[in-house]
C-alpha positions as a Markdown table, in Angstrom:
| # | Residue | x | y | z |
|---|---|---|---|---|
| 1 | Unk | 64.2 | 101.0 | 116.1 |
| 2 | Unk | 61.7 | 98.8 | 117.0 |
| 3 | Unk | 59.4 | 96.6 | 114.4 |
| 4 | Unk | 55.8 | 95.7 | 115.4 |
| 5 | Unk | 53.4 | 94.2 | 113.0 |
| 6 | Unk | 50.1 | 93.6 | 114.0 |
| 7 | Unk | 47.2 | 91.7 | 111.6 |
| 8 | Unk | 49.4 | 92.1 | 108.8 |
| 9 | Unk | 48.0 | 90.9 | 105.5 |
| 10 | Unk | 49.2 | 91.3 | 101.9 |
| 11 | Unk | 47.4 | 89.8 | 98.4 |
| 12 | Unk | 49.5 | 89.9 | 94.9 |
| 13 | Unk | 47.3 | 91.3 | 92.3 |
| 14 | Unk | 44.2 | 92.0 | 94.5 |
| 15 | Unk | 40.8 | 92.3 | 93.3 |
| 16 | Unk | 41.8 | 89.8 | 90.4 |
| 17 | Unk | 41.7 | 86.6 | 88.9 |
| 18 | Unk | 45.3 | 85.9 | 90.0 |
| 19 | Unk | 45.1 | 87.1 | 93.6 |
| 20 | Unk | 47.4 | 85.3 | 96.0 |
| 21 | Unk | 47.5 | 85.9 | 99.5 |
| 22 | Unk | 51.2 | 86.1 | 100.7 |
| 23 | Unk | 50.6 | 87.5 | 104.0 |
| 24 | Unk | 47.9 | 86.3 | 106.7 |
| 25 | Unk | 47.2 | 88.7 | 109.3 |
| 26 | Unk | 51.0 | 88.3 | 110.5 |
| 27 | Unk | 51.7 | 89.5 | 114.0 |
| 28 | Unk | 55.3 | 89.6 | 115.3 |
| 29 | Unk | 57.5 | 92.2 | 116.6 |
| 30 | Unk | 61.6 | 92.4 | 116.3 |
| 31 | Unk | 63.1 | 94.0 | 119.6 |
| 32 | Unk | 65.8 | 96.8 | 118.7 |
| 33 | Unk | 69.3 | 94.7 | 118.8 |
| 34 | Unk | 68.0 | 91.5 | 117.7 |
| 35 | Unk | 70.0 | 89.3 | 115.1 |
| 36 | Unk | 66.5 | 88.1 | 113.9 |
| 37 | Unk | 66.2 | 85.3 | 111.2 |
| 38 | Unk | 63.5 | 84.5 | 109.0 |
| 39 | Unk | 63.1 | 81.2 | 107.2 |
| 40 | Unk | 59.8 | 79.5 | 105.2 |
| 41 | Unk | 59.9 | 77.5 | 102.1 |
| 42 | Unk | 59.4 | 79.4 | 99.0 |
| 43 | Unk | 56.1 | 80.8 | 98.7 |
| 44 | Unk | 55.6 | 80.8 | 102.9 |
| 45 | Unk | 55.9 | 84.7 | 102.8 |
| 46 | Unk | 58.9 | 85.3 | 104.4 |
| 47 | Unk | 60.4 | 87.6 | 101.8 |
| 48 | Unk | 56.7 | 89.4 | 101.1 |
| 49 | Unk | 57.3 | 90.5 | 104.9 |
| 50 | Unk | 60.5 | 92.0 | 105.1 |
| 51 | Unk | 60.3 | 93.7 | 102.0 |
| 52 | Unk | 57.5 | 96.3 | 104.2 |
| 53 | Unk | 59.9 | 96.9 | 106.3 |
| 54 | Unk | 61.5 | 99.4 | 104.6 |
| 55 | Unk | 58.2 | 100.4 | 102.4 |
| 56 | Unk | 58.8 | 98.5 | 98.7 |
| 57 | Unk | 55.6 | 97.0 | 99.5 |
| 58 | Unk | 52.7 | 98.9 | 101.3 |
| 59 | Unk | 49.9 | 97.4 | 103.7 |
| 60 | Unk | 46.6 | 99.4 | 103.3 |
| 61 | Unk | 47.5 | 103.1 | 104.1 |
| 62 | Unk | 44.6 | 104.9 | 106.2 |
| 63 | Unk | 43.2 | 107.9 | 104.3 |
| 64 | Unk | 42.9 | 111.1 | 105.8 |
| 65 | Unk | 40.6 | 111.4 | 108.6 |
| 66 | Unk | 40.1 | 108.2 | 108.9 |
| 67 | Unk | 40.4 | 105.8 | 112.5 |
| 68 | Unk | 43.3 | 103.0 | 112.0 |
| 69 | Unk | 42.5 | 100.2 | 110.4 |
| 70 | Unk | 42.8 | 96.4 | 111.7 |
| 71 | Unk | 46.7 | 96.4 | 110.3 |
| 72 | Unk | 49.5 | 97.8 | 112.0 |
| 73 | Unk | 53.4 | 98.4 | 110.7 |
| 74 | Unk | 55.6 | 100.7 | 113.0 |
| 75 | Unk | 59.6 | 100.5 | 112.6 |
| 76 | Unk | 60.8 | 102.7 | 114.7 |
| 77 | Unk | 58.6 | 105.6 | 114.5 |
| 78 | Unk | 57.7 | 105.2 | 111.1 |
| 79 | Unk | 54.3 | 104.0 | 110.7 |
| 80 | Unk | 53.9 | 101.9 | 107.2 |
| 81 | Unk | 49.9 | 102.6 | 107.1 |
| 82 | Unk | 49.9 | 106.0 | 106.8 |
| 83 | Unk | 50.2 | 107.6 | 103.4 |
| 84 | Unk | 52.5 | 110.8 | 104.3 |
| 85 | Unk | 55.1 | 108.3 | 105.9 |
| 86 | Unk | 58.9 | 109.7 | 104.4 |
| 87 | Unk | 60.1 | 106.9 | 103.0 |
| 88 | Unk | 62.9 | 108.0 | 101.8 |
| 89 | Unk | 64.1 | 108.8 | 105.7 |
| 90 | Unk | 62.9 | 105.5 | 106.2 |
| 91 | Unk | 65.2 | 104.1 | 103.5 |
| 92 | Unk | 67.5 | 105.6 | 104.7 |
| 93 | Unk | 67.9 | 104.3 | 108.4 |
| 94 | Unk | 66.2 | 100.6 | 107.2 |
| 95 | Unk | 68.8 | 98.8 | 104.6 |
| 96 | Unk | 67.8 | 96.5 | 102.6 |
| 97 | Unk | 70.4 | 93.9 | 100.9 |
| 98 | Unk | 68.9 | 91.8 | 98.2 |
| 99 | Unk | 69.9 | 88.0 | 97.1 |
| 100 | Unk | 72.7 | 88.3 | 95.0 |
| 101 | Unk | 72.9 | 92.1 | 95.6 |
| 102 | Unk | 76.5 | 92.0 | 93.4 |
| 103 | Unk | 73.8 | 91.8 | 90.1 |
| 104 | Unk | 73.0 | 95.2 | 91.4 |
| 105 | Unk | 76.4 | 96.8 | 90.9 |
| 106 | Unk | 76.0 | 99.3 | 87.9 |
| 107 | Unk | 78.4 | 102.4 | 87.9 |
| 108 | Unk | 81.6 | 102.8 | 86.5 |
| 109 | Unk | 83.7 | 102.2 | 89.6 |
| 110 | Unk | 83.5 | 100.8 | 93.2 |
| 111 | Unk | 83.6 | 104.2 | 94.9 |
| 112 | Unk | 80.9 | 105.6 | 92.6 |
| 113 | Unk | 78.4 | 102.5 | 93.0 |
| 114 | Unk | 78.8 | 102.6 | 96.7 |
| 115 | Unk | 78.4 | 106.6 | 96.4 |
| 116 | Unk | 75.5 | 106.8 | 95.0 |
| 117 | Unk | 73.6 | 104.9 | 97.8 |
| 118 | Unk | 74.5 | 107.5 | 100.3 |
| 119 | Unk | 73.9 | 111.0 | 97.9 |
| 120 | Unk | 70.2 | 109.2 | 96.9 |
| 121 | Unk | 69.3 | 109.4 | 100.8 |
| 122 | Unk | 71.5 | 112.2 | 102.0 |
| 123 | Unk | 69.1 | 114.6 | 104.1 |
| 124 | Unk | 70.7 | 117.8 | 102.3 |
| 125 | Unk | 73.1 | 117.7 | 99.8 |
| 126 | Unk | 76.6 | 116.3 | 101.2 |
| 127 | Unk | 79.3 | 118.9 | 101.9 |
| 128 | Unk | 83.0 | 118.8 | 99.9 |
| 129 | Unk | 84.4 | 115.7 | 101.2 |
| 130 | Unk | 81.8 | 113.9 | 102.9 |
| 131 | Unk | 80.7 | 111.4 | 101.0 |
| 132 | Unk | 84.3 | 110.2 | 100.3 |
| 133 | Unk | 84.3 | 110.3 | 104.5 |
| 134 | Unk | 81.8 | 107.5 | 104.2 |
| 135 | Unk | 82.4 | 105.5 | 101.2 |
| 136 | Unk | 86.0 | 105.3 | 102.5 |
| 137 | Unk | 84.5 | 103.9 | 105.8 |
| 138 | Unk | 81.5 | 101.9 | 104.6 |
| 139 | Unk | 84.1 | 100.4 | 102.0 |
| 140 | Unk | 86.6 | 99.3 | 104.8 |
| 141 | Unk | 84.3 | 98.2 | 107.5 |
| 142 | Unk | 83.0 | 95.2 | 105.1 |
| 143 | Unk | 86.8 | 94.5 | 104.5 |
| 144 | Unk | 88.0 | 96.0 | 101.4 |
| 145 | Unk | 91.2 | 98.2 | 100.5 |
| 146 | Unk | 89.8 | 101.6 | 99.7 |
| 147 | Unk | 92.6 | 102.5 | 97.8 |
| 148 | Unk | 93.1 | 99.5 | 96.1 |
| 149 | Unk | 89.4 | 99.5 | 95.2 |
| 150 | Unk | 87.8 | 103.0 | 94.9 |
| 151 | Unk | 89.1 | 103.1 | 91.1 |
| 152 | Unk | 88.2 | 99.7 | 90.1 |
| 153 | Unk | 85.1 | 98.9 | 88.3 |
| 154 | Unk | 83.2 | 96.4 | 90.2 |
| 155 | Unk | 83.2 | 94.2 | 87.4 |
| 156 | Unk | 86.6 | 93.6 | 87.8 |
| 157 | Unk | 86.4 | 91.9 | 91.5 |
| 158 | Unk | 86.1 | 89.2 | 92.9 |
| 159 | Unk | 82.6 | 87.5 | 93.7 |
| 160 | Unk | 83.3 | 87.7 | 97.4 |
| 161 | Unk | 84.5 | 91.2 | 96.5 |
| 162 | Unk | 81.3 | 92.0 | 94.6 |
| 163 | Unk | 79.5 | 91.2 | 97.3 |
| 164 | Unk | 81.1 | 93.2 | 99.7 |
| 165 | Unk | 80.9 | 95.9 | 97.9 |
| 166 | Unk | 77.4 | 95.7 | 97.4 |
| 167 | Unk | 76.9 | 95.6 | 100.6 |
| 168 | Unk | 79.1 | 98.5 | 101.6 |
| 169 | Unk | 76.6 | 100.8 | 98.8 |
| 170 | Unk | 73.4 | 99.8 | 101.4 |
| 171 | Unk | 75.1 | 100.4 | 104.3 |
| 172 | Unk | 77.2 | 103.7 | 103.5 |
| 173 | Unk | 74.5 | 105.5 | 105.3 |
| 174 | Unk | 74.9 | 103.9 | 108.4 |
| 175 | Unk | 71.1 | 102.2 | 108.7 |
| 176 | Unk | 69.8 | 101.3 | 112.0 |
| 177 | Unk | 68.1 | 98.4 | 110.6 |
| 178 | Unk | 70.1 | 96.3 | 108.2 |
| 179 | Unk | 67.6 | 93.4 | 106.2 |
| 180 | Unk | 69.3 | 90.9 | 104.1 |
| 181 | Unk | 67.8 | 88.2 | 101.9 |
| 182 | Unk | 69.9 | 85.2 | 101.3 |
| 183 | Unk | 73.2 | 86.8 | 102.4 |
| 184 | Unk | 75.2 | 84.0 | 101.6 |
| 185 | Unk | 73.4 | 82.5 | 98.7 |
| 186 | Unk | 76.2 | 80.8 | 96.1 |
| 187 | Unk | 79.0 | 81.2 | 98.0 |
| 188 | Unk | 81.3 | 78.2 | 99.2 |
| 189 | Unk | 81.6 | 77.6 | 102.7 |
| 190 | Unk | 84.7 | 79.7 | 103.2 |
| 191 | Unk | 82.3 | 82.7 | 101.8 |
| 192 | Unk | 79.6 | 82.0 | 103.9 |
| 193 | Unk | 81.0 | 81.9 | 107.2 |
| 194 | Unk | 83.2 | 85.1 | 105.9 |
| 195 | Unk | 79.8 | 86.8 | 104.9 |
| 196 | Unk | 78.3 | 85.6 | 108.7 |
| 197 | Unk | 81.5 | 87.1 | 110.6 |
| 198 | Unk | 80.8 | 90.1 | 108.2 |
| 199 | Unk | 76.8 | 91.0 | 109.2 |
| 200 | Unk | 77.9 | 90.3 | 112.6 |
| 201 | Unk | 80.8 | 92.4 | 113.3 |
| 202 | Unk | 78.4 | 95.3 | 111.4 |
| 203 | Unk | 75.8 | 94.4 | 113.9 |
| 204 | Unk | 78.3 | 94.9 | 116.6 |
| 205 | Unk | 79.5 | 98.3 | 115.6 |
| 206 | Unk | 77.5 | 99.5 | 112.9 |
| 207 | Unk | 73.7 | 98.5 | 112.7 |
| 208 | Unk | 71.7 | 97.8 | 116.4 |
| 209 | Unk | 69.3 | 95.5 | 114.6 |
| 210 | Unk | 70.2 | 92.6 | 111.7 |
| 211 | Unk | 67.6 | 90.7 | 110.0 |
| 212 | Unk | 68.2 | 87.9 | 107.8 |
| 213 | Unk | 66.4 | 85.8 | 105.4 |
| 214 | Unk | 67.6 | 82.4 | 104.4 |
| 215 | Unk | 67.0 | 78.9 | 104.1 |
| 216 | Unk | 70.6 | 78.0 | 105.4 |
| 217 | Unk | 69.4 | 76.2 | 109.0 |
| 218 | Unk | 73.1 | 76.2 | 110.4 |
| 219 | Unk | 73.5 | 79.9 | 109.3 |
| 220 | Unk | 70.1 | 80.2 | 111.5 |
| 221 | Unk | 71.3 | 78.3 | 114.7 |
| 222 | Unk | 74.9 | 79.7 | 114.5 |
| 223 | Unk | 73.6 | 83.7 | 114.2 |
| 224 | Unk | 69.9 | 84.8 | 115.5 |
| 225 | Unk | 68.5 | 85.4 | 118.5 |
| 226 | Unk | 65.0 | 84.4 | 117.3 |
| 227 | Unk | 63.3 | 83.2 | 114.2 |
| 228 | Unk | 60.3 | 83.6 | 112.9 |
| 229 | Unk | 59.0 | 80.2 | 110.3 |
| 230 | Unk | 56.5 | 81.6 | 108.3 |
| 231 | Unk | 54.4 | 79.3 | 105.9 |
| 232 | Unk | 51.5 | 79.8 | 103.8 |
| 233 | Unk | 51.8 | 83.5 | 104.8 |
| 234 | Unk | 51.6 | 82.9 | 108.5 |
| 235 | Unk | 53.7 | 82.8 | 111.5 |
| 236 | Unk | 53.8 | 79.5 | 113.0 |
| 237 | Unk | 56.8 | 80.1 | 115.5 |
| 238 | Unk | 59.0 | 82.9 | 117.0 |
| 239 | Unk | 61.6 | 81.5 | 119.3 |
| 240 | Unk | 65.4 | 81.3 | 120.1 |
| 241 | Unk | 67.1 | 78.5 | 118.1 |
| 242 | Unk | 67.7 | 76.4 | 121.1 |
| 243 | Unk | 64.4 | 76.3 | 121.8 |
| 244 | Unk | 63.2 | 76.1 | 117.7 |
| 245 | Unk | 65.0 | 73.5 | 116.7 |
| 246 | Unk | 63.8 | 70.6 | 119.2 |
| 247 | Unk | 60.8 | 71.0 | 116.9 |
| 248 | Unk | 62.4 | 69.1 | 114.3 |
| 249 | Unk | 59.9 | 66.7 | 113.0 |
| 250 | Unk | 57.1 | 69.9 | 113.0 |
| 251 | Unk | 59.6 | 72.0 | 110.9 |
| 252 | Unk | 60.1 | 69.2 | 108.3 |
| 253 | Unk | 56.4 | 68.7 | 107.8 |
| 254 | Unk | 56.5 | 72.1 | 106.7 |
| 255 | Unk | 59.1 | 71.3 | 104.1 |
| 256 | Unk | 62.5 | 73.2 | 105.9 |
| 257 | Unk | 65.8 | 71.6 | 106.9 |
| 258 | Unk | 67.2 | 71.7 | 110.3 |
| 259 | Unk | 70.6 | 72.1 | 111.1 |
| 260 | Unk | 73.5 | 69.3 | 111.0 |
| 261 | Unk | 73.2 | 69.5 | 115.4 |
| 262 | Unk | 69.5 | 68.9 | 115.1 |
| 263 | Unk | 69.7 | 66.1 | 112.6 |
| 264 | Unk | 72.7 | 64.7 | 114.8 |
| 265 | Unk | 70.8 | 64.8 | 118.4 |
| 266 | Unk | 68.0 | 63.1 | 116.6 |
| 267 | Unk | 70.2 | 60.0 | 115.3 |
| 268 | Unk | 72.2 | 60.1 | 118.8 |
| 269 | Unk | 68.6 | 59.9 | 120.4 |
| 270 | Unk | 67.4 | 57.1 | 118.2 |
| 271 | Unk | 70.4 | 55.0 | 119.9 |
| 272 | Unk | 69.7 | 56.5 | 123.3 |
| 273 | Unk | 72.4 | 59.3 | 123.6 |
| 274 | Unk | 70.2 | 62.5 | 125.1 |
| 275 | Unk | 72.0 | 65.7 | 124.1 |
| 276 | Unk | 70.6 | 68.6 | 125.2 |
| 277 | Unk | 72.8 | 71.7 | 123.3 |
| 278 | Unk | 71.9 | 75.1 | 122.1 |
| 279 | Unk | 72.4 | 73.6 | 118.3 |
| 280 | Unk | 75.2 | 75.7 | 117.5 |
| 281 | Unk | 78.2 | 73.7 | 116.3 |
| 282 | Unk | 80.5 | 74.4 | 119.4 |
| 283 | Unk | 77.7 | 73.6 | 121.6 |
| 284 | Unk | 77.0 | 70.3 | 120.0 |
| 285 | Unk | 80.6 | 69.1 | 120.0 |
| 286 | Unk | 81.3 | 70.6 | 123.7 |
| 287 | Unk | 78.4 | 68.3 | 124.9 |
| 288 | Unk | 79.2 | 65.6 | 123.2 |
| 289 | Unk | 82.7 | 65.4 | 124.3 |
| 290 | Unk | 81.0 | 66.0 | 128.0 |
| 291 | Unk | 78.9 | 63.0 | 127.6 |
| 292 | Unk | 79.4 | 60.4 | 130.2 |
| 293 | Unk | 76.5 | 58.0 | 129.5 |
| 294 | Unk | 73.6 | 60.5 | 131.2 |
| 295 | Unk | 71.6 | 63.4 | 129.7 |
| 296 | Unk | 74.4 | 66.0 | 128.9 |
C-alpha cells in the first residue's frame, strides 16, 4: 500500500478562538516497503500526520457530488477525503502503535487483550479456532512464550513484555502498514535496540511498509530508508539518512538532535579528518578505522 498526501492541511479546534494549524499543505508520499521515519520537535506536526493514516483524524471529506478538493490522502486504495471510506477495513490493514502502547493493555489476560484487536476488525466473525491461530502467532512473532503467557494478566509482565504484547494486539491482524509513535520511548538501551530488531524482523516477514515516529536520531540513521523533518506543520526534508544528516547545523536550528556519527564527523572535521559514512554506527567505525590521512 502506497501513501500519497498532497496539500495536506489540518487546524485543531477550527473556526475558533484557539485554532492551531498543525498541518500546512503537507505533500509527501511513502513508497510501499519503506522503513520510513518521521521526526519534528514537539508541536512540528509529525504525529498530527500519521495519525490520518489510518483515519483518527480526517482531512476535509468531499460531499457527495462534489469535484475533489485541493487535499489529497490515498493509502493504498483508500482515499481519506471521501466520507464513505471503510475505515474499519482500513484499520484493519494500517496499524497503529501508540507511545507507551503497554498503558493500553486492559483485559484480563494476555491472550484476551491481544484477542480483542483481531475479533474488533475481523471481516466476518472468526471461525472455532482461528483467532487462537493468530494470537498464538502474533504473540510469538514479537517474541513471547504463548503458553507461558496466554493465561497471564498483562499486569503481571515485564515492561519489555508489556510492550510486546501490546504490540502483538495491533498487529494480530497482520496490517500492511504498521505506524508506531515513539517505539522505544523509556526503555534502556538493551530495550531499544531489542524493540528496533523487533519492528524490523516484522517488517521483514510480516508488515511491507513500517513507519516510525521518534525523536531518537541514532534509532533514525540505524533503521529508515527516508525521513521526513516536519516543523511548524511543514515538510522541510525527505531524504535517506546518509544524505539527511550532512545537514546538521540546518536540523539543529530547527531544535532536533543528530545522531552520535553526525555529531562525531562534525568534531573529526573541525580538526581536519573528512569522513564521509552513511551515519550508521558500523559505517562510522568501518571508516574510521579505514582512514589513512585522506577523505575516507
Amino acid at each position: 500500500m502506497r501513501i500519497v498526501a498532497e496539500h495536506l492541511s489540518y487546524i485543531y479546534n477550527a473556526k475558533t478562538p484557539f485554532a492551531t494549524t498543525a498541518l500546512d499543505d503537507v505533500t509527501l508520499t511513502v513508497e510501499e516497503g519503506e522503513f520510513f521515519g518521521v521526526i519534528g520537535h514537539t508541536g512540528s506536526g509529525k504525529s498530527t500526520f500519521v495519525q490520518h493514516l489510518n483515519g483518527l483524524l480526517r482531512p476535509p471529506v468531499r460531499k457527495r457530488g462534489k469535484k475533489r478538493g485541493p487535499a489529497k490522502l490515498m493509502v493504498g486504495e483508500f482515499d481519506l477525503t471521501d466520507k464513505k471510506t471503510d475505515l474499519r477495513a482500513l484499520r484493519r490493514r494500517v496499524g497503529m502503535v501508540f507511545q507507551y502502547p503497554e498503558s493500553q493493555l486492559f483485559a484480563e489476560t494476555v491472550f484476551d487483550d491481544v484477542a480483542f484487536g483481531y475479533k474488533n476488525f475481523a471481516e466476518k466473525k472468526p471461525e472455532a479456532g482461528e483467532v487462537e491461530r493468530a494470537v498464538k502467532e502474533a504473540i510469538e512473532i514479537v517474541g513471547l512464550d504463548y503458553e507461558r503467557v496466554k493465561g497471564m494478566s498483562p499486569f503481571d509482565l515485564s515492561g519489555g513484555q508489556k510492550r510486546r504484547a501490546a504490540i502483538a494486539g495491533v498487529i494480530v491482524t497482520k496490517p500492511e502498514i504498521l505506524i508506531l509513535d515513539e517505539p522505544a520511548a523509556g526503555l534502556d538501551p538493551l530495550g531499544k535496540r531489542e524493540v528496533m530488531a523487533l519492528l524490523n524482523k516484522l517488517k521483514q516477514s510480516w508488515c511491507k511498509t513500517v513507519i516510525v515516529v521518534s525523536h531518537d536520531m541514532d534509532e533514525i540513521a540505524e533503521n529508515c530508508t527516508r525521513v521526513a523533518v516536519f516543523s511548524e506543520g511543514k515538510v522541510k526534508y525527505v531524504l535517506p539518512p546518509a544524505e539527511l544528516f550532512q545537514h546538521t547545523e540546518e536540523l539543529l536550528a530547527l531544535g532536533l538532535d543528530v545522531p552520535l556519527t553526525a555529531k562525531l564527523v562534525r568534531a573529526l572535521k573541525e580538526r581536519g579528518v573528512a569522513i564521509d559514512c552513511n551515519y550508521t554506527m558500523e559505517d562510522f567505525i568501518a571508516k574510521v578505522l579505514a582512514y589513512k590521512g585522506g577523505v575516507c
